[in-house]
C-alpha positions in Angstrom: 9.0 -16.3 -8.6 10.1 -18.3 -4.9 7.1 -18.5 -3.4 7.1 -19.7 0.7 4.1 -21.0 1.8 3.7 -20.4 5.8 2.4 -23.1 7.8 -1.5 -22.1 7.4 -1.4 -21.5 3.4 -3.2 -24.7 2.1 -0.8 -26.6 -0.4 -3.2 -28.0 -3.0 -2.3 -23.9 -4.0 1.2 -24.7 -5.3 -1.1 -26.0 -8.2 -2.9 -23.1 -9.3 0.9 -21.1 -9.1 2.3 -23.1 -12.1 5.6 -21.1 -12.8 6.1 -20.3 -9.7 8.7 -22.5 -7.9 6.6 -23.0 -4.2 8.4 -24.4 -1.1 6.7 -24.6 2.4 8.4 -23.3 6.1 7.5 -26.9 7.4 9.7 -28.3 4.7 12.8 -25.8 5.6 12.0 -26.4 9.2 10.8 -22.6 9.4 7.7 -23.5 11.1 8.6 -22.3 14.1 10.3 -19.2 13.7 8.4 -16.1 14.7 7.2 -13.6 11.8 10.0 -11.1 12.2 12.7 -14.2 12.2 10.4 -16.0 9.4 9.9 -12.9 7.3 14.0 -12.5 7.4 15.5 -16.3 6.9 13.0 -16.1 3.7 14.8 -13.4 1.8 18.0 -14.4 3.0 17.4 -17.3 1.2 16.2 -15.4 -1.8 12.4 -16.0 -1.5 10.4 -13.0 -3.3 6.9 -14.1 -1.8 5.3 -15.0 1.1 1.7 -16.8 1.2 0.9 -16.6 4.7 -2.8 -16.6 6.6 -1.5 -14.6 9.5 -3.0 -11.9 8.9 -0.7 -10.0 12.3 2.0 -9.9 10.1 1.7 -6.7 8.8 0.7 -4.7 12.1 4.4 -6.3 13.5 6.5 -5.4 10.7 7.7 -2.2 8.5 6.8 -4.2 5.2 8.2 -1.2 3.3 11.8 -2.4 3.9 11.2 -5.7 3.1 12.5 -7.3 -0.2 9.8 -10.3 0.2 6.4 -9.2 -0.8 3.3 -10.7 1.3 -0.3 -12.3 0.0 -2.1 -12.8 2.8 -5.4 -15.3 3.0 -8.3 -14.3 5.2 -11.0 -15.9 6.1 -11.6 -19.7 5.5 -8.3 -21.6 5.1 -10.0 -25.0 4.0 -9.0 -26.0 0.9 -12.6 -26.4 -0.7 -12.9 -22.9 0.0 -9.6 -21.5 -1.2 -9.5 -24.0 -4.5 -12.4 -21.7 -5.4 -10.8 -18.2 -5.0 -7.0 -19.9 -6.6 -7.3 -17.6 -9.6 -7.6 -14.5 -7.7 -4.9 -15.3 -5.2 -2.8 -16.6 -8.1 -3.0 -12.6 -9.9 -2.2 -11.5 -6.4 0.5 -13.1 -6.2 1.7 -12.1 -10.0 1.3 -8.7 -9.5 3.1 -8.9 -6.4 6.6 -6.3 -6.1 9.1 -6.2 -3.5 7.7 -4.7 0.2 4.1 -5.3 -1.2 1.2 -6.7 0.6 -2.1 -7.7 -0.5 -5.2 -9.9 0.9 -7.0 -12.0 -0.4 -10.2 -12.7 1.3 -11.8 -16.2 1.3 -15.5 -16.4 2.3 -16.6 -18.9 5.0 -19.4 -19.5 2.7 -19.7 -20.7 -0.6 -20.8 -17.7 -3.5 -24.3 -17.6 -5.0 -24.4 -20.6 -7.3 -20.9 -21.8 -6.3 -21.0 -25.5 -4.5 
């Protein structure tokens, strides 16, 4: 799957989506673009995934009509954090079809017995 990382999305991730070929908006000099005109240069280019920690995204946009399907992180976006949740964000994004959206939340604080 093409997977675009969004400016936010932490990109020690790219590891934990082996398979996946993962490219970022900064690197395609999408970093500026605003959702609607992000959300469209991405399928035009043929990406089937956006990882993305806005979580306004979806209250902007019709998602139904979309070929790109959304994974959205909430909560804590440092990477200490997300490493520890890379599993479930990386089934999110498997299970992923076109016009879908999930979120993934990521706890401020560490889980029970988790450093």
């Amino acid at each position: 799957m093409l997977v675009l990382f969004d400016h936010g999305t932490p990109k020690g991730l790219a590891r934990a989506l082996s398979g996946h070929t993962i490219q970022t908006a900064q690197a395609k000099g999408w970093d500026t673009l605003s959702n609607g005109a992000l959300l469209n240069a991405a399928e035009e280019a043929g990406f089937e995934l956006l990882l993305t920690t806005d979580r306004r995204i979806r209250s902007q946009h019709n998602l139904r009509a979309r070929r790109i399907a959304l994974v959205v992180l909430t909560g804590s976006t440092k990477w200490s954090r997300v490493r520890q949740h890379a599993d479930r964000i990386a089934a999110a994004v498997a299970s992923a079809t076109p016009g879908s959206y999930f979120e993934v939340e990521i706890p401020f604080e560490p889980k029970p017995g988790r450093g």
